[in-house]
C-alpha positions as CSV (number, residue, x, y, z in Angstrom):
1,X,21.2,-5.7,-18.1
2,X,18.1,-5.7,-16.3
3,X,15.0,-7.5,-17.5
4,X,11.9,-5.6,-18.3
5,X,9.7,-8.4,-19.4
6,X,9.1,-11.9,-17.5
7,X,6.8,-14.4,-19.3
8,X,4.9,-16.7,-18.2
9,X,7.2,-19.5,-16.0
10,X,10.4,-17.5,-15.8
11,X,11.7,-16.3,-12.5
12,X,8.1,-13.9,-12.0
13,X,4.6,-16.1,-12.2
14,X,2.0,-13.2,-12.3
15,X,-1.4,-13.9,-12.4
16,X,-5.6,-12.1,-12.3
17,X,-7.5,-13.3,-10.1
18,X,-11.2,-12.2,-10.9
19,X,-13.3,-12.2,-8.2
20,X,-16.0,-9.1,-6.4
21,X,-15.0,-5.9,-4.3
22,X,-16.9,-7.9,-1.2
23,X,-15.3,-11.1,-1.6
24,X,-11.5,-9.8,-3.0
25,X,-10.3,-9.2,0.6
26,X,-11.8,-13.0,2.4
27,X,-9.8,-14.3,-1.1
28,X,-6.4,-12.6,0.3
29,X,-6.7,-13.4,3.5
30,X,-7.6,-16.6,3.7
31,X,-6.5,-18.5,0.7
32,X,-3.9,-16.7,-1.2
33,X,-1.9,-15.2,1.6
34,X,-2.1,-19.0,3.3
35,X,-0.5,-20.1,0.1
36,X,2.2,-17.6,-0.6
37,X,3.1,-18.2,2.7
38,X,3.4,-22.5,2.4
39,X,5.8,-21.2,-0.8
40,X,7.9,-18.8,1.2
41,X,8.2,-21.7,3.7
42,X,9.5,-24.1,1.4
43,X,11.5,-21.2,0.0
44,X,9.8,-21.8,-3.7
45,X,9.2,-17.7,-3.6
46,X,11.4,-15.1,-2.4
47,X,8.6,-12.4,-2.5
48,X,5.6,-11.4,-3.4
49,X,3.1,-8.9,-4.5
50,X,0.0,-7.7,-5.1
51,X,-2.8,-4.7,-6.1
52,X,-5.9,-4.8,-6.9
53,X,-7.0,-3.4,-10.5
54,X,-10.2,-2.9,-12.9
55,X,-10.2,-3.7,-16.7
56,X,-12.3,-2.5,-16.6
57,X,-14.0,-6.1,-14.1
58,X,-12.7,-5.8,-11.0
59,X,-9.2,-8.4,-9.9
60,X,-6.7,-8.8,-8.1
61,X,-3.1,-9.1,-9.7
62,X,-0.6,-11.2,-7.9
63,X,3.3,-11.7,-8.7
64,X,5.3,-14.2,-7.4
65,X,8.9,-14.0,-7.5
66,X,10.3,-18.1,-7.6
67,X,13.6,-18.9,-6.0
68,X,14.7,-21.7,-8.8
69,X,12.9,-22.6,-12.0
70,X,12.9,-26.4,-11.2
71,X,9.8,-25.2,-8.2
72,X,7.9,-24.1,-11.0
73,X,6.2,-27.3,-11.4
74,X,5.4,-27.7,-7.9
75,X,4.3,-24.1,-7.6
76,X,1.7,-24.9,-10.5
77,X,0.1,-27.5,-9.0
78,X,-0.9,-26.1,-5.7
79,X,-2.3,-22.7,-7.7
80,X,-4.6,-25.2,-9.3
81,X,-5.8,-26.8,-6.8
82,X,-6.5,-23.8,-5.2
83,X,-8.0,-22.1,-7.9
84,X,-9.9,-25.1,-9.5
85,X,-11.7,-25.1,-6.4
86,X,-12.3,-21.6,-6.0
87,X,-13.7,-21.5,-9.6
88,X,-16.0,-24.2,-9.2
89,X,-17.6,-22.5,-6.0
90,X,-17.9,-19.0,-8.3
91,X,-15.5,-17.5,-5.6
92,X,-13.4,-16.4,-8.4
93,X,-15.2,-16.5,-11.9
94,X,-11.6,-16.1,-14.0
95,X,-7.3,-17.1,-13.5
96,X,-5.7,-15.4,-16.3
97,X,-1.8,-15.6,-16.6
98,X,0.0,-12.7,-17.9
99,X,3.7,-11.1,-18.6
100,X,4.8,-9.4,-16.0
101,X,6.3,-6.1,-17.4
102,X,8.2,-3.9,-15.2
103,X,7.3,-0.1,-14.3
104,X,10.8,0.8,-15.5
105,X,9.4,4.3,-16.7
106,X,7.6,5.1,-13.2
107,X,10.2,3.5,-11.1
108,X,13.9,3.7,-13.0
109,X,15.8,0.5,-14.2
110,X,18.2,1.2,-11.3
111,X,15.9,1.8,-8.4
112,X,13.2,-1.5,-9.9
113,X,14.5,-4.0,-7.8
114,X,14.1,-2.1,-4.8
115,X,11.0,-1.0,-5.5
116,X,10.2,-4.4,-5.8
117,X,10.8,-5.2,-2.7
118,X,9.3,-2.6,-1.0
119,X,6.1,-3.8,-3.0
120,X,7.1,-7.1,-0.9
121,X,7.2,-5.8,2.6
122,X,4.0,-2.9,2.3
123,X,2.0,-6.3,0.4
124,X,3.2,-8.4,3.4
125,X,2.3,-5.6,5.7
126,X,-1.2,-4.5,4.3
127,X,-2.7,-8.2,4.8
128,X,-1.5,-9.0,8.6
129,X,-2.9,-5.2,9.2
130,X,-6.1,-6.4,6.8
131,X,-6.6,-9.4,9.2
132,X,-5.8,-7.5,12.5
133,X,-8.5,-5.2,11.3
134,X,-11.1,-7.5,10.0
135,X,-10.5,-9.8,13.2
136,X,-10.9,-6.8,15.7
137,X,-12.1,-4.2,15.3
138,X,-15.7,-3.1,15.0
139,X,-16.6,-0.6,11.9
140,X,-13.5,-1.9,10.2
141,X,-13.6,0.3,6.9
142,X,-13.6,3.6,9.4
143,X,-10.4,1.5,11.2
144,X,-8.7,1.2,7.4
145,X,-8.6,5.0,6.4
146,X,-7.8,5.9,10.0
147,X,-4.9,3.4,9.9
148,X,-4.3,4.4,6.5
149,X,-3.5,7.8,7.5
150,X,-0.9,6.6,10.1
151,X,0.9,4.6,7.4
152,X,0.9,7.3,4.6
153,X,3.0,9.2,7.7
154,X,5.1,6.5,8.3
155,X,6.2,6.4,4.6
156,X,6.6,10.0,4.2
157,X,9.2,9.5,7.1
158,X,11.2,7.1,5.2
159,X,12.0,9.6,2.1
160,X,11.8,12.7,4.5
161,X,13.2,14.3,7.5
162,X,11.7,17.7,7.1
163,X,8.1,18.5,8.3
164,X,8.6,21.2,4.7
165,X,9.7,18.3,2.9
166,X,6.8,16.1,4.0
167,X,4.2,19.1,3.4
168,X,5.7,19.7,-0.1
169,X,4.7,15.8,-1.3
170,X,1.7,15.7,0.6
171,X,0.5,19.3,-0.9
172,X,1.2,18.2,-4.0
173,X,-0.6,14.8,-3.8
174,X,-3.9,16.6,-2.7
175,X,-3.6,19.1,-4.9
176,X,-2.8,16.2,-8.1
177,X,-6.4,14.2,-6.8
178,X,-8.8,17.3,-5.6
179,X,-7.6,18.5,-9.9
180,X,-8.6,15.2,-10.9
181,X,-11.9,14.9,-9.5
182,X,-13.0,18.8,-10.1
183,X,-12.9,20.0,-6.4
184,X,-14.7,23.3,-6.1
185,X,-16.2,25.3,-3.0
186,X,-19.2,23.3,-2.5
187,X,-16.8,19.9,-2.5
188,X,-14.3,21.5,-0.1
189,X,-17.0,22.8,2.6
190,X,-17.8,18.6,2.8
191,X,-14.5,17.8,3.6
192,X,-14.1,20.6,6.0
193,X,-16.9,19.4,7.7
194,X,-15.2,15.6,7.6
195,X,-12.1,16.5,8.6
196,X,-13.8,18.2,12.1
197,X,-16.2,15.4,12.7
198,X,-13.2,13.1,12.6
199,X,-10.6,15.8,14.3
200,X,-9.8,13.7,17.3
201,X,-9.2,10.1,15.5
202,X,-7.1,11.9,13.0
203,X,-5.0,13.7,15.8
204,X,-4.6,10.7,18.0
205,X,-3.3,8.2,14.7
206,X,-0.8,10.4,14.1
207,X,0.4,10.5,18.0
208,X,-0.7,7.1,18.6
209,X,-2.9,7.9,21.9
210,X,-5.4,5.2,22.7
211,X,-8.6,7.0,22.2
212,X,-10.5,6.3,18.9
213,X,-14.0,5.2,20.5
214,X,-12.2,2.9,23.4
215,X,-10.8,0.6,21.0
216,X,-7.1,-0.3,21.6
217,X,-5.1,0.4,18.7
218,X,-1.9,-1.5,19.7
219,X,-2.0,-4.5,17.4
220,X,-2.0,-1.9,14.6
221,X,0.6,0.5,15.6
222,X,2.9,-2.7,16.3
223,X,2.3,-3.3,12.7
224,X,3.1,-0.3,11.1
225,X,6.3,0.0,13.8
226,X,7.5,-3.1,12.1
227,X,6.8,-2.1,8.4
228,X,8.8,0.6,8.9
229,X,11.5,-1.2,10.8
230,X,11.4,-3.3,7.5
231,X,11.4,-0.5,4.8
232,X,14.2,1.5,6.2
233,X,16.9,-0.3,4.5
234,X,15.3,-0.4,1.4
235,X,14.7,3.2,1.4
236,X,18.0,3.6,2.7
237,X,19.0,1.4,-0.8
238,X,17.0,4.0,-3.1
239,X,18.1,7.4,-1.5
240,X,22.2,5.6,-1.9
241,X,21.6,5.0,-5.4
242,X,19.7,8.0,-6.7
243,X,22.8,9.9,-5.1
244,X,25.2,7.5,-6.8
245,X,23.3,7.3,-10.2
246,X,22.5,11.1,-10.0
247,X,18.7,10.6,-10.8
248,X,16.1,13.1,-9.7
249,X,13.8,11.9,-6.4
250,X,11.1,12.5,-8.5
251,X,7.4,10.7,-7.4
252,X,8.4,8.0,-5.9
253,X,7.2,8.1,-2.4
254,X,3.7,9.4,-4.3
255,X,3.8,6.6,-6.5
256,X,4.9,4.3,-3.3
257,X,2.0,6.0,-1.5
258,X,-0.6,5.9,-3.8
259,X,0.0,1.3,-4.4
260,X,0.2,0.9,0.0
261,X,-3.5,3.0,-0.3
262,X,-4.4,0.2,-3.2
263,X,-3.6,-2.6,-1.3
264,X,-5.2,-1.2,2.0
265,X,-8.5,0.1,0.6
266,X,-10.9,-2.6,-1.3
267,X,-13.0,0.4,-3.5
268,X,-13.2,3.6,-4.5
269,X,-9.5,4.3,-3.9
270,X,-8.6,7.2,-5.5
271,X,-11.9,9.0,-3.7
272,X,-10.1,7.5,-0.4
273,X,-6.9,8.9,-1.4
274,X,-7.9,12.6,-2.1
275,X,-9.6,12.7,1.8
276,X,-6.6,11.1,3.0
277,X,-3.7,13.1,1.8
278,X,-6.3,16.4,2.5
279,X,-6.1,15.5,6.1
280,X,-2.6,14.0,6.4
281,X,-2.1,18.1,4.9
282,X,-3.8,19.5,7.1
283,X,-1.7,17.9,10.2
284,X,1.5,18.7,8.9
285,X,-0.2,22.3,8.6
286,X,-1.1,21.8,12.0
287,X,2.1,20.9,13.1
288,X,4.9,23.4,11.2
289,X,2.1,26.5,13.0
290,X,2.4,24.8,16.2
291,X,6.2,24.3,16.2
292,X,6.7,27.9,14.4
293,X,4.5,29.3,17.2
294,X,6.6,27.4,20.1
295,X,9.8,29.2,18.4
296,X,9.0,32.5,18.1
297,X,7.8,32.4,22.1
298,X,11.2,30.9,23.1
């Protein structure tokens, strides 16, 4: 039987890491992705995780899945020595250890592993794109929901091979957020008026054409080219068992969706996420006219 709960020095270390919107992002980059990386090299951790949360003071959660308990020791003291110094420059102003509980409920006891992994690989992912980003590119939170919109595709293709398919999720996601946060006319004429200042960076993410304001986009699309490369078995893992387990497809690729947008976007990410899956709609839109079009002139 599967475990659901993983205290404190069993096979998952989780821990909060309290520290500010601004700074949260300098933390991952430079310090704790350094680290899990020195553990993964001395194969102390098979994988990691993270997301970032509020509770309602802003932190990032981190999970670290060890290889043998007898690394635990080890693993302890270079997280203190880490965080004892990040404390006492007010970096980070709290560590708090916690049980990891598993999303059984959201994610299925069969499919929790996997998702796990694929928490893994898009956590892996997000910070070498974060640093690519941040390292440069000029106006890097416009480069993060453009990007962003490019990897919510990429996802969509994993679980999907139907431009229908793909609208259905996606029409449903935007519908879910623009509920949520009370869309009405006034709200919909803004992001009409978004959506065509931005029409040409939107078009060319999605068909990977270097011309957002002369910057070359390479580094990033080489990314999220071998994210995907990555996921694909995985996905290939979930889609097997939900056909041998019989279980419904569900919201996975939302829920999937919605933690990748988490990990990519610092604050205010469910405002983020209602623009983004409004114009990731509105391509597929685009798309299924042009293609329906193109068939009824053949």
């Amino acid at each position: 039987m599967k475990t659901r709960k993983y205290a404190p020095g069993s096979e998952w270390l989780y821990f909060k890491i309290y520290t500010g919107y601004k700074t949260a992002d300098t933390l991952l980059l430079n310090t704790i992705y350094p680290l899990i990386t020195d553990l993964k090299r001395k194969q102390y951790i098979r994988q990691f995780f993270f997301i970032r949360y509020s509770d309602p003071h802003h932190h990032i959660r981190v999970r670290l899945n060890i290889t043998d308990p007898q690394y635990l020791g080890e693993i302890m003291i270079s997280l203190n020595r880490i965080f004892s110094r990040l404390l006492n420059s007010n970096t980070i102003w709290k560590i708090q250890m916690d049980t990891y509980n598993r999303e059984i409920e959201r994610y299925n006891i069969h499919l929790i592993e996997q998702a796990e992994h694929f928490f893994h690989i898009d956590s892996d992912s997000v910070i070498k794109i974060l640093k690519t980003i941040g390292t440069r590119y000029k106006n890097s939170e416009d480069v993060k929901w453009i990007i962003g919109l490019k990897l919510i595709d990429d996802t969509l293709d994993l679980f999907y091979t139907e431009d229908e398919d793909k609208m259905n999720i996606i029409s449903r996601m935007s519908d879910s957020f623009k509920t949520e946060f009370g869309f009405n006319q006034f709200n919909s004429k803004q992001l009409n008026e978004k959506y065509r200042e931005n029409k040409i960076k939107i078009e060319s993410v999605f068909s990977q054409v270097e011309i957002i304001e002369d910057q070359n986009y390479n580094s990033l699309y080489t990314l999220c080219k071998k994210r995907y490369k990555e996921l694909s078995p995985i996905v290939a893992s979930m889609k097997q068992i939900q056909i041998e387990k019989k279980l419904s497809s569900g919201t996975i690729a939302f829920d999937l969706i919605h933690m990748l947008l988490n990990r990519l976007i610092p604050a205010q990410n469910r405002l983020h996420e209602l623009i983004l899956y409004d114009f990731v709609k509105r391509h597929y839109a685009s798309t299924i006219a042009r293609k329906k079009n193109a068939a009824v002139k053949v």
